[in-house]
C-alpha positions as CSV (number, residue, x, y, z in Angstrom):
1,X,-10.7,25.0,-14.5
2,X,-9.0,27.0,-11.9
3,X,-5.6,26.3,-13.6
4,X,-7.4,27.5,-16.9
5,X,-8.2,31.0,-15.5
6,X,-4.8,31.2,-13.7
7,X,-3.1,30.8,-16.8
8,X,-5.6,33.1,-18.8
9,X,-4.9,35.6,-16.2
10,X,-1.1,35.3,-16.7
11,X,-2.3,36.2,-20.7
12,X,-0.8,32.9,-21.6
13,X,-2.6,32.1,-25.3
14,X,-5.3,29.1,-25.7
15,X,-2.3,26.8,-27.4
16,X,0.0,27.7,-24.4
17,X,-2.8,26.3,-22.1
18,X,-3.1,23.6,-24.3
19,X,0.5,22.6,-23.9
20,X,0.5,22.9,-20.2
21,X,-2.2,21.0,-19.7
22,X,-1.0,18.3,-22.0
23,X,2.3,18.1,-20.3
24,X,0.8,18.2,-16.9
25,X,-1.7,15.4,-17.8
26,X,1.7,13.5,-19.7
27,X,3.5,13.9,-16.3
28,X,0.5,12.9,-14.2
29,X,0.3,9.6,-16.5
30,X,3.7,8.8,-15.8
31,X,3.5,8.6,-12.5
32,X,0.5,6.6,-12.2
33,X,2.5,4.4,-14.1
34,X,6.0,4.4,-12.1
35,X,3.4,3.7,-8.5
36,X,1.8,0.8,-10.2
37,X,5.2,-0.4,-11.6
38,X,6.3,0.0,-7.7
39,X,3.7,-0.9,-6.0
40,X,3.9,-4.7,-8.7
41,X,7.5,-4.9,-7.4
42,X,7.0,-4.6,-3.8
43,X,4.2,-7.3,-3.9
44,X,6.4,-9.6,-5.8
45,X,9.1,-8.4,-2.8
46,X,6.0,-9.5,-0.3
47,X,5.5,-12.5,-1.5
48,X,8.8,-13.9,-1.4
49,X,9.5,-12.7,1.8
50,X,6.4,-14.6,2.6
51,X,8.5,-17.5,1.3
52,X,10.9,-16.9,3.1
53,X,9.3,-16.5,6.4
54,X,8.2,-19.9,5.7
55,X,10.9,-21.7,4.5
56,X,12.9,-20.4,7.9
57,X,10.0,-21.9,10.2
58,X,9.5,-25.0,8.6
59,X,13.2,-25.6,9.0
60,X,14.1,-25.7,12.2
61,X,17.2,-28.1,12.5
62,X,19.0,-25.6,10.3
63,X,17.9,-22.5,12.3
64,X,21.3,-22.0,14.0
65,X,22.9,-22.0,10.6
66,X,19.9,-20.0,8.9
67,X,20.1,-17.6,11.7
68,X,24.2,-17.2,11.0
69,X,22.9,-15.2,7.9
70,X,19.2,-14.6,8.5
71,X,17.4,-13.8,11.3
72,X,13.6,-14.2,11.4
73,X,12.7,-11.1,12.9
74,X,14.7,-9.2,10.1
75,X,12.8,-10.7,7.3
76,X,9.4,-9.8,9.6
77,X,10.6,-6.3,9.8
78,X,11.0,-5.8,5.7
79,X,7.9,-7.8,4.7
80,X,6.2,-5.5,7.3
81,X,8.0,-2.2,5.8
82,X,6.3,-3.5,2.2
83,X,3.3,-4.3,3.8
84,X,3.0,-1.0,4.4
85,X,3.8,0.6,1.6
86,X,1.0,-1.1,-0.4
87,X,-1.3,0.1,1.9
């Protein structure tokens, strides 16, 4: 309502305000949609870092090869940086 008046003041006409606040509630639509898109695609990053984490501490006779091109702590670091952005 406060954006109404502002733009009323400004002597913007009632199809002006219209078409702010249409493209402002467009924009506002669009990026609810890009953070769900991102926040999908860091839980399907989670999870397979989960995987991950797994499949490096079930196998243990291959960790000094594993840790050659993966270290545990690494993978730990990143599912913890997504962790915390779907918070």
């Amino acid at each position: 309502m406060r954006l109404i008046v502002e733009y009323k003041r400004n002597k913007y006409s009632l199809e002006e305000i219209k078409a702010f606040l249409l493209k402002r509630e467009q924009e506002e639509t669009e990026v609810e949609q890009a953070r769900h898109e991102l926040t999908c695609k860091l839980t399907h990053i989670n999870q397979e870092l989960k995987e991950v984490i797994s499949f490096l501490e079930k196998n243990k006779h291959n960790k000094p090869m594993l840790n050659q091109h993966v270290s545990h702590e690494s993978v730990t670091l990143i599912q913890s940086l997504t962790a915390l952005f779907l918070v």
